[in-house]
PyMOL Python script that loads the backbone (N, CA, C, O; Angstrom):
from pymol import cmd

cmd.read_pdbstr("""\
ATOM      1  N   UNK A   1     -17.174  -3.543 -21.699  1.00  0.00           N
ATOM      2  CA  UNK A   1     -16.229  -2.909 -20.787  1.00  0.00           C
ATOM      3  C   UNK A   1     -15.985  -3.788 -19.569  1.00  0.00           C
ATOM      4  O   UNK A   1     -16.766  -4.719 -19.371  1.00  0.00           O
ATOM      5  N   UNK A   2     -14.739  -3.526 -18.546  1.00  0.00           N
ATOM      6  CA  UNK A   2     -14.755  -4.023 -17.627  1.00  0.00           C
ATOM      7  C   UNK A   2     -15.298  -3.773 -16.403  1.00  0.00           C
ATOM      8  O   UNK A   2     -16.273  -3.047 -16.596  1.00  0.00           O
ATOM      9  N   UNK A   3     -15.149  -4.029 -15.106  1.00  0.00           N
ATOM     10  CA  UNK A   3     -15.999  -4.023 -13.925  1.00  0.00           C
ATOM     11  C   UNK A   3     -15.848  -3.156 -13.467  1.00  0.00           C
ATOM     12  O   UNK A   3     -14.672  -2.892 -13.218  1.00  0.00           O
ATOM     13  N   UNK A   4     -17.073  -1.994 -12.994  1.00  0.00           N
ATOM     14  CA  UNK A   4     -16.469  -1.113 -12.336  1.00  0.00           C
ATOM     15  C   UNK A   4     -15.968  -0.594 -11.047  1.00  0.00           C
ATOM     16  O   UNK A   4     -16.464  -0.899  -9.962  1.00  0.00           O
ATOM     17  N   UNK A   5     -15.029   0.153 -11.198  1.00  0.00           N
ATOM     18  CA  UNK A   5     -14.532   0.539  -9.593  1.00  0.00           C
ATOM     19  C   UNK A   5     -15.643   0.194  -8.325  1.00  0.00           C
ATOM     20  O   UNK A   5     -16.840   0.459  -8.438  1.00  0.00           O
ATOM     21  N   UNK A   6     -15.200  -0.280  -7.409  1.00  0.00           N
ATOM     22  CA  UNK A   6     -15.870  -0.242  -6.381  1.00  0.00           C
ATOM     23  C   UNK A   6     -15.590   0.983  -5.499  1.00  0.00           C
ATOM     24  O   UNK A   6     -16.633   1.571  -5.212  1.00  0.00           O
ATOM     25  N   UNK A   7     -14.700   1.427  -5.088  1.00  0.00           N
ATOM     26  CA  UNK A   7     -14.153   2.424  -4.153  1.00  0.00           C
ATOM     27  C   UNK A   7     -14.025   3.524  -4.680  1.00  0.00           C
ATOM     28  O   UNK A   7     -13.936   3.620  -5.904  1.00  0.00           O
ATOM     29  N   UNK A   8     -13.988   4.603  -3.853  1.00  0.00           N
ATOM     30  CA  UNK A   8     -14.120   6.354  -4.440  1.00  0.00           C
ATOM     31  C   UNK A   8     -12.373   5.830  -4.527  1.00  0.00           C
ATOM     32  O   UNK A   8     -11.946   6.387  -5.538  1.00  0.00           O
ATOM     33  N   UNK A   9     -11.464   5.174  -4.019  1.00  0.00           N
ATOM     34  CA  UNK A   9     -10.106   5.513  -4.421  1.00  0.00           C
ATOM     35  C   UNK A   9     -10.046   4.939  -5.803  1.00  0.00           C
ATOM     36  O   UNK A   9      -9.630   5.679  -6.694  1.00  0.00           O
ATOM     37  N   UNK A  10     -10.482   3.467  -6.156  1.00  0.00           N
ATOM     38  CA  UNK A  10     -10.480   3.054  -7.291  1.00  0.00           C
ATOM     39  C   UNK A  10     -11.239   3.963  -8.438  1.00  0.00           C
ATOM     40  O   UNK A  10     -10.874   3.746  -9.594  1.00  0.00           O
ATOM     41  N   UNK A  11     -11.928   4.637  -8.300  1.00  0.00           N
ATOM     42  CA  UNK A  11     -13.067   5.613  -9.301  1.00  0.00           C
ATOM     43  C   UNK A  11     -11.973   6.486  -9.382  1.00  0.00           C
ATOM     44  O   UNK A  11     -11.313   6.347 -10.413  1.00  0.00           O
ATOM     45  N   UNK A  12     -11.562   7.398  -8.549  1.00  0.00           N
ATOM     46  CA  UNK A  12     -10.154   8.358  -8.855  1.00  0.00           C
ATOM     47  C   UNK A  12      -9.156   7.950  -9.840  1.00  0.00           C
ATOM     48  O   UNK A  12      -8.838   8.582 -10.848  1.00  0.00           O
ATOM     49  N   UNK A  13      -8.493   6.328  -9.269  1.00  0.00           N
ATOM     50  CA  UNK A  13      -8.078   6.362 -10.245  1.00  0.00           C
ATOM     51  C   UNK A  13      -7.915   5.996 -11.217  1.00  0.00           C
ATOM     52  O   UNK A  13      -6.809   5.584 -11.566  1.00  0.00           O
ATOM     53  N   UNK A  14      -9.328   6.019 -12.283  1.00  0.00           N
ATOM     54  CA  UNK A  14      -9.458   5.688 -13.355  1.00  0.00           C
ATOM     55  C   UNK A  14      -9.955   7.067 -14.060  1.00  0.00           C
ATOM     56  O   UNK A  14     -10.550   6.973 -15.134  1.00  0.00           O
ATOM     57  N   UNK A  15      -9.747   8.225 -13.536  1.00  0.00           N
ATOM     58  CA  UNK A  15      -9.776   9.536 -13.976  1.00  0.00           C
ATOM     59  C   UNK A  15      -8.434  10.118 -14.577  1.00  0.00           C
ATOM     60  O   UNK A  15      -7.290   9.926 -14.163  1.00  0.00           O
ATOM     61  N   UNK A  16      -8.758  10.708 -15.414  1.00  0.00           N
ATOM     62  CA  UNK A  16      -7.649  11.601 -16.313  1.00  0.00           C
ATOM     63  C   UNK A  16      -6.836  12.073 -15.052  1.00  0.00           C
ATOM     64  O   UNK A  16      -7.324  12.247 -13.935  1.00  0.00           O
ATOM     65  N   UNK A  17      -5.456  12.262 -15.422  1.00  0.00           N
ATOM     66  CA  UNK A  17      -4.120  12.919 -14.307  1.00  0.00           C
ATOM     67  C   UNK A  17      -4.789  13.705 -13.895  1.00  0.00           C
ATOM     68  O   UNK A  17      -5.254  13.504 -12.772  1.00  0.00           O
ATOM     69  N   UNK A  18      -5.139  14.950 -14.614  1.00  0.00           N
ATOM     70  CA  UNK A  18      -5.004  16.158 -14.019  1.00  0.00           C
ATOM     71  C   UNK A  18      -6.131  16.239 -13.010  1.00  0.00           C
ATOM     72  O   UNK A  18      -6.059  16.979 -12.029  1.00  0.00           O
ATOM     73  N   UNK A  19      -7.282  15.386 -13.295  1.00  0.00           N
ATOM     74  CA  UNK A  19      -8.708  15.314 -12.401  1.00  0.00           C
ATOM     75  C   UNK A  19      -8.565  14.421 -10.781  1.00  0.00           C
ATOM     76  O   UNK A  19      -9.047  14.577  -9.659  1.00  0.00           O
ATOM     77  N   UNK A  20      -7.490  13.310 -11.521  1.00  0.00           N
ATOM     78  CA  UNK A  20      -7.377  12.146 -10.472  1.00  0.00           C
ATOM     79  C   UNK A  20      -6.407  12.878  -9.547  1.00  0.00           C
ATOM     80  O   UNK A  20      -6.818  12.574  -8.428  1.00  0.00           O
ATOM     81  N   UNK A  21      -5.095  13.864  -9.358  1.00  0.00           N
ATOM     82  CA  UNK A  21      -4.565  14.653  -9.145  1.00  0.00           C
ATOM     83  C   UNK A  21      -5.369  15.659  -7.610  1.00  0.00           C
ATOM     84  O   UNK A  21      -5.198  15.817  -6.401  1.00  0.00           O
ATOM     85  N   UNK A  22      -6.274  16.104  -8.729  1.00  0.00           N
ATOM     86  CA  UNK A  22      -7.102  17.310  -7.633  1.00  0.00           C
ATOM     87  C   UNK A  22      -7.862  16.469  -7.206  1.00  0.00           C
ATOM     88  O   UNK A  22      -7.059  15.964  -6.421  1.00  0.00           O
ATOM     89  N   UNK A  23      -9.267  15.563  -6.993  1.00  0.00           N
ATOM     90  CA  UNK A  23      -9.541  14.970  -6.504  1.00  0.00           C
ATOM     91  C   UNK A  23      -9.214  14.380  -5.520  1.00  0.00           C
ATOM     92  O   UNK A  23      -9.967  14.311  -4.549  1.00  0.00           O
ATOM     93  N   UNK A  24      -7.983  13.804  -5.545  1.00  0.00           N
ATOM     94  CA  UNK A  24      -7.599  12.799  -4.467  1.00  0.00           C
ATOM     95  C   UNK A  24      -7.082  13.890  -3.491  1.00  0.00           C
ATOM     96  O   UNK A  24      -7.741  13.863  -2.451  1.00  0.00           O
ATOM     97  N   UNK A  25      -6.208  14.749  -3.490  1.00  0.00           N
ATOM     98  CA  UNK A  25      -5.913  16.242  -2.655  1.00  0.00           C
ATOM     99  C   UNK A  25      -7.674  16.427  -2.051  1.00  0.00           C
ATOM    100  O   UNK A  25      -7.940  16.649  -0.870  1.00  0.00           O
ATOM    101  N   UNK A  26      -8.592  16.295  -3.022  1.00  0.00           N
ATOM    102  CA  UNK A  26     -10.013  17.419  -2.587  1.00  0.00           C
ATOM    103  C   UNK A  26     -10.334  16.162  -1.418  1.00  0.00           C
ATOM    104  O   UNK A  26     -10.254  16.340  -0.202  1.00  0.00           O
ATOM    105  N   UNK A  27     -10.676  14.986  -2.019  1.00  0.00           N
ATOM    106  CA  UNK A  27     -11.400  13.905  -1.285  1.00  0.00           C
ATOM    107  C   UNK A  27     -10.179  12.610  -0.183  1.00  0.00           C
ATOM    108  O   UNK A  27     -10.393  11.852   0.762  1.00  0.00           O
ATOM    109  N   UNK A  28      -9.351  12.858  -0.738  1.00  0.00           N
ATOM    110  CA  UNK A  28      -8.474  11.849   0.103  1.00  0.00           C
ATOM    111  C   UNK A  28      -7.771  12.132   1.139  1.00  0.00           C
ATOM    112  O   UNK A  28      -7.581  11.500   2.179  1.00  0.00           O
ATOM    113  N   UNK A  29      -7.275  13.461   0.660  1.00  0.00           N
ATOM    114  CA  UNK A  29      -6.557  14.258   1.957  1.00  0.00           C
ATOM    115  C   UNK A  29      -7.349  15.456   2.280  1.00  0.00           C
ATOM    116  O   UNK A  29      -6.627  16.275   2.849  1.00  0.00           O
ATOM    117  N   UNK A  30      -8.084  15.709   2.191  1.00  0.00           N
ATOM    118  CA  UNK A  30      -9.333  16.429   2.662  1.00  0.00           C
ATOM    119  C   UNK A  30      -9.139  18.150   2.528  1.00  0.00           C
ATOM    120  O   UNK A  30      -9.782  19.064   3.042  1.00  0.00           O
ATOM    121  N   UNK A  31      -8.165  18.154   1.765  1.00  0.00           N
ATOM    122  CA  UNK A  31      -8.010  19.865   0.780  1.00  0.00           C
ATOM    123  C   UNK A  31      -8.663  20.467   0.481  1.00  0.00           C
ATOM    124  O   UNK A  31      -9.429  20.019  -0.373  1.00  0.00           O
ATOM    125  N   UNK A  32      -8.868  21.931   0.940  1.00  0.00           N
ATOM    126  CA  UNK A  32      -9.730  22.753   0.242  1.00  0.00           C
ATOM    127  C   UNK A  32      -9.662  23.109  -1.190  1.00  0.00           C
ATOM    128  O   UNK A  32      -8.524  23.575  -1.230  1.00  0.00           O
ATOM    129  N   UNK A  33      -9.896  23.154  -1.799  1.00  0.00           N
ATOM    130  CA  UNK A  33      -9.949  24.269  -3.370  1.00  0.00           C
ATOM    131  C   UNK A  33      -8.871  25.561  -2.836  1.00  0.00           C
ATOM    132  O   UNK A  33      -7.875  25.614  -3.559  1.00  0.00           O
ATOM    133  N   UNK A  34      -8.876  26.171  -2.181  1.00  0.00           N
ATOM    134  CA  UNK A  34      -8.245  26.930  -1.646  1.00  0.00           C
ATOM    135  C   UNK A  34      -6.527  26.574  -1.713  1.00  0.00           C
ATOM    136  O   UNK A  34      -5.694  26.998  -2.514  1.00  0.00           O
ATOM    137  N   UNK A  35      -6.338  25.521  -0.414  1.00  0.00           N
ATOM    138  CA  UNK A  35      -5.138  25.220  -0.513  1.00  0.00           C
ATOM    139  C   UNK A  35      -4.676  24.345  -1.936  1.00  0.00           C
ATOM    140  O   UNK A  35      -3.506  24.457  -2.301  1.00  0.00           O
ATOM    141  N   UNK A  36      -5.369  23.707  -2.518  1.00  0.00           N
ATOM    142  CA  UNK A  36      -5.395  22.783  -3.543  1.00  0.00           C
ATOM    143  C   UNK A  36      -4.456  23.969  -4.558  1.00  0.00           C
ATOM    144  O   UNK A  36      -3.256  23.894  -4.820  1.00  0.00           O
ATOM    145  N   UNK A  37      -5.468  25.077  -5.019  1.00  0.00           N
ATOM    146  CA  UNK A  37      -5.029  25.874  -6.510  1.00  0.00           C
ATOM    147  C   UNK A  37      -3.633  26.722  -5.664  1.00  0.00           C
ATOM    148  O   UNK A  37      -2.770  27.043  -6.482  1.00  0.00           O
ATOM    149  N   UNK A  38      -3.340  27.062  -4.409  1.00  0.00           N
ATOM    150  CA  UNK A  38      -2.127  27.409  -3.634  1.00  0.00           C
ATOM    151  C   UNK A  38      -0.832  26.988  -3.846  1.00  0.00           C
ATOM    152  O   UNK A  38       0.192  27.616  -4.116  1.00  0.00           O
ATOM    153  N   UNK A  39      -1.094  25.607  -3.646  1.00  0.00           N
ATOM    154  CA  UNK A  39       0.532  24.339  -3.391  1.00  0.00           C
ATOM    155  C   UNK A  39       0.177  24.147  -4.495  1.00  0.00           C
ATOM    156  O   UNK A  39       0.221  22.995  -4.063  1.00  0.00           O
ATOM    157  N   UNK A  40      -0.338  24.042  -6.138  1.00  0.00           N
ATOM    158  CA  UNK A  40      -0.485  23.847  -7.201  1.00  0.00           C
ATOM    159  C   UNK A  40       0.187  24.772  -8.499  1.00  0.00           C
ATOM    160  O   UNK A  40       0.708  24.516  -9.584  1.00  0.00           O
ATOM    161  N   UNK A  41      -0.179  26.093  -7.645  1.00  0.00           N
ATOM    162  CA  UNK A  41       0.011  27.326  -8.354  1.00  0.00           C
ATOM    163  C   UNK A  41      -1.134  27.245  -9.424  1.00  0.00           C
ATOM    164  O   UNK A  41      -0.572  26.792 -10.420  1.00  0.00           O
ATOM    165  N   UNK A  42      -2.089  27.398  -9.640  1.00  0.00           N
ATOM    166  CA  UNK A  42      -2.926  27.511 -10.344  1.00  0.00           C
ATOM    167  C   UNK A  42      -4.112  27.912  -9.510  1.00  0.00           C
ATOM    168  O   UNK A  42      -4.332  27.514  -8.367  1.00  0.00           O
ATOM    169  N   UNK A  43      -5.155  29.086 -10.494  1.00  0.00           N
ATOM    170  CA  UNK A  43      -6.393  29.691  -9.959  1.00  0.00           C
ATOM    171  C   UNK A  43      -7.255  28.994  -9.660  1.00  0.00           C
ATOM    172  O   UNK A  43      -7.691  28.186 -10.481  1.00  0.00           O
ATOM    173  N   UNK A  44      -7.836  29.097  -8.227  1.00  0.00           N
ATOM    174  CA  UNK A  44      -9.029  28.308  -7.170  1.00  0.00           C
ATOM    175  C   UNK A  44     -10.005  27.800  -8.215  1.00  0.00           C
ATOM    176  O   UNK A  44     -10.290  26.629  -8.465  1.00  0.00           O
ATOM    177  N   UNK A  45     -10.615  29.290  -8.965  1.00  0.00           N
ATOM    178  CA  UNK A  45     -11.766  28.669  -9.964  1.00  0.00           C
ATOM    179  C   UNK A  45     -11.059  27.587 -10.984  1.00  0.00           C
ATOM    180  O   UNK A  45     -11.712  26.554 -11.131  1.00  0.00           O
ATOM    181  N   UNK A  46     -10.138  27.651 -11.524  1.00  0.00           N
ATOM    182  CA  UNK A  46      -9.772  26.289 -12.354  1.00  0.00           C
ATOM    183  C   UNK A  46     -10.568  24.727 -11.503  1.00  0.00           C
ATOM    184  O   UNK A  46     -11.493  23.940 -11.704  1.00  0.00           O
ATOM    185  N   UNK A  47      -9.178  25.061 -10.214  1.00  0.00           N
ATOM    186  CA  UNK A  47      -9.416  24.196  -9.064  1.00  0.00           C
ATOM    187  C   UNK A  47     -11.234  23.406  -8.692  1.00  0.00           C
ATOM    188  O   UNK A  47     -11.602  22.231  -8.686  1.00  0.00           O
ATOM    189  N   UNK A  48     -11.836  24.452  -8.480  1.00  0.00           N
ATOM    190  CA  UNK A  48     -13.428  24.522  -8.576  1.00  0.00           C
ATOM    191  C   UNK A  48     -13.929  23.609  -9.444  1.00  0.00           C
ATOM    192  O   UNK A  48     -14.437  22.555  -9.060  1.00  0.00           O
ATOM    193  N   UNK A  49     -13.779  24.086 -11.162  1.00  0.00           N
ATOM    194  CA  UNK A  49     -14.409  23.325 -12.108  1.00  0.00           C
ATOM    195  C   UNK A  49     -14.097  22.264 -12.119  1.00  0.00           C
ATOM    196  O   UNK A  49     -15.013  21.448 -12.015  1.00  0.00           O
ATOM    197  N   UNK A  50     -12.859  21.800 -12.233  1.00  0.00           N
ATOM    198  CA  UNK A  50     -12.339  20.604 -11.813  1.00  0.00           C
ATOM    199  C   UNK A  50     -12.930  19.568 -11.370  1.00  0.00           C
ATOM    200  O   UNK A  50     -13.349  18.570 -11.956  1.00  0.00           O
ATOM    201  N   UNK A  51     -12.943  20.125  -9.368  1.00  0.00           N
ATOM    202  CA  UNK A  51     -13.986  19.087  -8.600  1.00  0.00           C
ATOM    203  C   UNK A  51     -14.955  19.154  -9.135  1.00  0.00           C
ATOM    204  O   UNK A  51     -15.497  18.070  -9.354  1.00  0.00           O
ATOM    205  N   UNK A  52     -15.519  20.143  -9.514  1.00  0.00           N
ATOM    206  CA  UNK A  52     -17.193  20.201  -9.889  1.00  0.00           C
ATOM    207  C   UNK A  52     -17.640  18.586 -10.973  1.00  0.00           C
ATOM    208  O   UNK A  52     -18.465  17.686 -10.819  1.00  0.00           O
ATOM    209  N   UNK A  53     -16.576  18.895 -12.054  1.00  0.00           N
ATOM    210  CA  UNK A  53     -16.143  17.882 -13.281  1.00  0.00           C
ATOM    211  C   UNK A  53     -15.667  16.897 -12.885  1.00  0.00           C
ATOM    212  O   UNK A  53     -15.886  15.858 -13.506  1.00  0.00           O
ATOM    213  N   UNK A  54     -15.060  16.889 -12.015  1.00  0.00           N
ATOM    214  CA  UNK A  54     -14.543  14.960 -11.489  1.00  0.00           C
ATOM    215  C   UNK A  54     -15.654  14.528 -10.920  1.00  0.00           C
ATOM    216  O   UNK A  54     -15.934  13.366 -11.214  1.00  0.00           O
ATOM    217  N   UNK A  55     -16.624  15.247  -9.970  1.00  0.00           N
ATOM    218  CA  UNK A  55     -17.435  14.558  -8.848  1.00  0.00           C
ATOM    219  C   UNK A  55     -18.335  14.010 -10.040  1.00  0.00           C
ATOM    220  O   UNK A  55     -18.449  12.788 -10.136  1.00  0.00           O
ATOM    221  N   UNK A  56     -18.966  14.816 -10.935  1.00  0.00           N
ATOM    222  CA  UNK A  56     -19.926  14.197 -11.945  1.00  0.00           C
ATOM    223  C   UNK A  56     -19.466  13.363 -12.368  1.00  0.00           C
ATOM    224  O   UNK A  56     -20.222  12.396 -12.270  1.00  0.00           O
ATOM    225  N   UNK A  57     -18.284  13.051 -12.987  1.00  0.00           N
ATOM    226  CA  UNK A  57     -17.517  11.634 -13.854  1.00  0.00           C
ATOM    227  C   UNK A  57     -17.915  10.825 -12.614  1.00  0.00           C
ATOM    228  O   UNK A  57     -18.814  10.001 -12.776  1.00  0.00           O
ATOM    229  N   UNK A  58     -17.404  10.940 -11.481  1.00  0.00           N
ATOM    230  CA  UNK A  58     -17.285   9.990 -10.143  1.00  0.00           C
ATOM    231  C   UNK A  58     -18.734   9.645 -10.148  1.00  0.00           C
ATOM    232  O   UNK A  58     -18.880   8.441 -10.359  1.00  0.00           O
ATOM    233  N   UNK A  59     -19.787  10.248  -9.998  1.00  0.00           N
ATOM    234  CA  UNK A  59     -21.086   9.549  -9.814  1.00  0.00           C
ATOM    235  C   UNK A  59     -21.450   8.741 -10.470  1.00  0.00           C
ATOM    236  O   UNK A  59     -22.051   7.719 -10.137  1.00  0.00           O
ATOM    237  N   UNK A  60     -20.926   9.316 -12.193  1.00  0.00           N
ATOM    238  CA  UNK A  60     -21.352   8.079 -13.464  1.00  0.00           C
ATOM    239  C   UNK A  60     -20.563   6.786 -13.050  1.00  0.00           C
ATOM    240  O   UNK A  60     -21.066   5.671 -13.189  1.00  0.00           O
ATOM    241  N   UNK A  61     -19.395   6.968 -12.571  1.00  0.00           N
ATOM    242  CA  UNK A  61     -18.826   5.560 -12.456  1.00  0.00           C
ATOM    243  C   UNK A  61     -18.986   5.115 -11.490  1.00  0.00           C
ATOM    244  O   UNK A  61     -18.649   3.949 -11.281  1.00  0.00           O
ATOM    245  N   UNK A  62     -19.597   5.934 -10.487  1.00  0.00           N
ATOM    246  CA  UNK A  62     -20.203   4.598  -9.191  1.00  0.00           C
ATOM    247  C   UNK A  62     -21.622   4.306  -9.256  1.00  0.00           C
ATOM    248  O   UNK A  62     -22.305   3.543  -8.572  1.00  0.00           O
ATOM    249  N   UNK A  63     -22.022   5.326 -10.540  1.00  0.00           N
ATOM    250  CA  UNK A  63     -23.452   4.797 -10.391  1.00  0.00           C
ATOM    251  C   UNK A  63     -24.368   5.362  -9.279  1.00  0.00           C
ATOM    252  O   UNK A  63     -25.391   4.748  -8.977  1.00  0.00           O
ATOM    253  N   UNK A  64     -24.015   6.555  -8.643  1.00  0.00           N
ATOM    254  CA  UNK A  64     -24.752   7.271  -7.483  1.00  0.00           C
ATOM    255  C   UNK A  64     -25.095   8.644  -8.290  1.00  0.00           C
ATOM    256  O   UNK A  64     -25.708   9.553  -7.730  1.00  0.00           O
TER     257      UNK A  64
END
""", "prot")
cmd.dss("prot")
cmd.show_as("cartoon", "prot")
cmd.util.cbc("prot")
cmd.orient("prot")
């Protein structure tokens, strides 16, 4: 494989749309779950599992 991301922006975006999407709203622009599943139209808990499921991918690929 190739090298991995150095940066939480580069780790985002090498995540699936729909993860790299909410993520970058959760962690880049500093969005709640709240407003996130709001301006989305979709339910908070979706929203929730989501981050829950990106942050774990995100650790494997930074290795934290």
């Amino acid at each position: 494989m190739g090298k991995q991301p150095q940066t939480l922006a580069q780790a985002i975006a090498s995540l699936p749309e729909e993860e790299r999407i909410i993520l970058t709203m959760h962690y880049l622009k500093s969005m709640s779950a709240t407003d996130i599943a709001s301006l989305l139209g979709v339910p908070e808990r979706s929203v929730e599992a989501i981050i829950r499921q990106g942050k774990t991918r995100l650790s494997a690929i930074l290795g934290i």
